[in-house]
Wavefront OBJ file of the C-alpha trace (Angstrom):
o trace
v 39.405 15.901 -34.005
v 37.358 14.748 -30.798
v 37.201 11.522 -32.191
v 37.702 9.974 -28.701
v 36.602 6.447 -29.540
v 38.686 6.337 -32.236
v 41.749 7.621 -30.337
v 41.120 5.291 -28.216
v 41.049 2.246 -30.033
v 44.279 3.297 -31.633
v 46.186 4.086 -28.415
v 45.177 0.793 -26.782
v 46.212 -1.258 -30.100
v 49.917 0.612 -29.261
v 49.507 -0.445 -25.741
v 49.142 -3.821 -25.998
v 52.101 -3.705 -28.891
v 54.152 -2.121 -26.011
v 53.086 -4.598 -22.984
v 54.566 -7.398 -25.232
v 57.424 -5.666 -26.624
v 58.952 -3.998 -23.529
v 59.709 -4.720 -19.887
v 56.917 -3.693 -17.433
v 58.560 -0.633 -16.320
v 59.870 0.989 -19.789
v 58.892 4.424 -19.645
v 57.013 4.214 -23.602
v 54.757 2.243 -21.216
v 54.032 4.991 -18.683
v 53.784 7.524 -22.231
v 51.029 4.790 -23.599
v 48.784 5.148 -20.132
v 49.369 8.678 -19.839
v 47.776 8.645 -23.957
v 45.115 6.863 -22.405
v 44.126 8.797 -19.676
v 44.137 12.183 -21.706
v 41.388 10.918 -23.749
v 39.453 9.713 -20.894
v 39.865 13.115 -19.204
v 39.098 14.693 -22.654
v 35.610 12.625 -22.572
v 34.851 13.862 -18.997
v 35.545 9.910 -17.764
v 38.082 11.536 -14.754
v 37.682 8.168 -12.445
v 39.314 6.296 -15.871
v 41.629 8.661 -16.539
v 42.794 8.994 -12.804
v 43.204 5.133 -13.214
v 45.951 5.589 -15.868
v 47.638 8.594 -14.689
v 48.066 6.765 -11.935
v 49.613 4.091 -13.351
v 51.863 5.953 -15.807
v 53.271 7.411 -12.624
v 53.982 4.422 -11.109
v 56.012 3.264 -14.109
v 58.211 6.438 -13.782
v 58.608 6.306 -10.325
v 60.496 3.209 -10.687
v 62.079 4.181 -14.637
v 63.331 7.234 -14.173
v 65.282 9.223 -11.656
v 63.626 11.231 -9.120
v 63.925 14.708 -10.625
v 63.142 13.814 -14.056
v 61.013 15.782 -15.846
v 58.918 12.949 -17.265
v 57.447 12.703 -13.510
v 56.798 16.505 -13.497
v 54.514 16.049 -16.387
v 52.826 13.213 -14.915
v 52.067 15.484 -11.522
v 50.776 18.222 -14.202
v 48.397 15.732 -15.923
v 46.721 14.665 -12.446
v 46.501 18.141 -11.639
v 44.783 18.995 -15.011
v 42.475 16.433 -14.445
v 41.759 17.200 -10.681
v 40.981 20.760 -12.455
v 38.728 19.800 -14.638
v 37.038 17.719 -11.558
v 36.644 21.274 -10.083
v 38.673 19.901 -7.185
v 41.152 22.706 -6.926
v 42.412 21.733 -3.667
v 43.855 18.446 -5.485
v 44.732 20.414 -8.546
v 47.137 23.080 -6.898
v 48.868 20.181 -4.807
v 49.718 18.092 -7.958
v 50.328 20.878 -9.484
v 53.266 22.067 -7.222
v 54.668 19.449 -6.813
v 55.150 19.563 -10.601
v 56.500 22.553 -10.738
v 59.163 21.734 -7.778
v 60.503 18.997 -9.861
v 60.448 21.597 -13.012
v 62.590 24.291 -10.855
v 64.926 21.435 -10.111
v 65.506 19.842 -12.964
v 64.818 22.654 -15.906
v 66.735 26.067 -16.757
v 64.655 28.923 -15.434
v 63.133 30.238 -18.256
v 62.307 26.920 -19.824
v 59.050 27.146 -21.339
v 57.400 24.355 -19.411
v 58.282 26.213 -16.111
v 55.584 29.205 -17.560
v 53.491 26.491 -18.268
v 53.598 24.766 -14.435
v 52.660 28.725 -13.484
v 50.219 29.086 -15.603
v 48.267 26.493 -14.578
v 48.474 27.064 -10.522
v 47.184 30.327 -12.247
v 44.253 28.672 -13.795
v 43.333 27.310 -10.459
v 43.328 30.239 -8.207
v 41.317 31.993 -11.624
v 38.724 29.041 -11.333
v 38.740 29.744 -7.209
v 38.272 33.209 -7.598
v 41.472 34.415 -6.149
v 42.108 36.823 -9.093
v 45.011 38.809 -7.349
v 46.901 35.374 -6.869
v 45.664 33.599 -10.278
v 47.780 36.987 -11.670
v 50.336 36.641 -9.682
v 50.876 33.514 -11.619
v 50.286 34.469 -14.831
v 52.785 37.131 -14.315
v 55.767 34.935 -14.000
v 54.338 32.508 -16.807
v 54.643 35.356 -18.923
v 57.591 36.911 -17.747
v 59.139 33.437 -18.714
v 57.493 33.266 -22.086
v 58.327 36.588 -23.367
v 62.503 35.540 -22.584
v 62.271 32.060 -23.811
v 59.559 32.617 -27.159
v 60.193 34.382 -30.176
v 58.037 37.845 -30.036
l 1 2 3 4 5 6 7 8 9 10 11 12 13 14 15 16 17 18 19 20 21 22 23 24 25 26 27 28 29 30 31 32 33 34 35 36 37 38 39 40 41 42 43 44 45 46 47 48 49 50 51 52 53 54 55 56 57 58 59 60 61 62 63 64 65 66 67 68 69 70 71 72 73 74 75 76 77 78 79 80 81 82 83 84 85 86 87 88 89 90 91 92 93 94 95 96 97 98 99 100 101 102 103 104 105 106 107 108 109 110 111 112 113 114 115 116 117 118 119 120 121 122 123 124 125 126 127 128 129 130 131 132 133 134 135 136 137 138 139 140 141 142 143 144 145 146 147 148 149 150
């Protein structure tokens, strides 16, 4: 709804819930900052929402196991925000390095694998690289159209 003061008050009322409920590396933890940082990069605060990205990652670096897909979503949201930053230099290498851990540890037409090309396809778009940007949005869809209903 774009309510972002709202959001926020609500996700940080869960957050402190969590910091006294669960040990300081429980990955709802790392799912709480990464709530936090959205709506920070959704209000165009990218320093704040850098700040918990950041520290949602840490928490999964130490919760989870290396390939998990948890941390390939975390790479993705520092790349959005990067993005959105217009620092597309940043936002490819977070990025791929999300979709590395995708290719390892998801089937190859899982639908978040289109989603890790799409968005290295945003950011050669927003570059002006159009003949890579489609390259990318070529195997997003190729992906989408085997894994999606038609």
């Amino acid at each position: 709804m774009g309510d972002y003061s709202k959001a926020l008050e609500f996700y940080e009322k869960a957050h402190k819930i969590y910091e006294k409920a669960l040990p300081s590396n429980h990955p709802d933890l790392a799912t709480s900052h990464n709530n936090i940082g959205t709506v920070y990069n959704n209000m165009g605060d990218y320093s704040k929402a850098l700040e918990f990205y950041e520290k949602a990652h840490k928490i999964d670096e130490k919760a989870l196991p290396p390939n998990h897909p948890d941390l390939a979503s975390s790479y993705n949201n520092i790349g959005e925000l990067y993005r959105n930053m217009g620092d597309y230099s940043k936002a490819l290498e977070f990025y791929e390095k999300s979709l590395k851990l995708r290719e390892k540890a998801l089937p190859p037409n899982h639908p978040h694998l289109a989603s890790s090309y799409n968005n290295i396809g945003l950011v050669y778009d927003n570059m002006g690289d159009y003949s890579k940007a489609l390259e990318f949005y070529e195997k997003a869809l190729k992906i989408r159209e085997k894994a999606l209903p038609p």
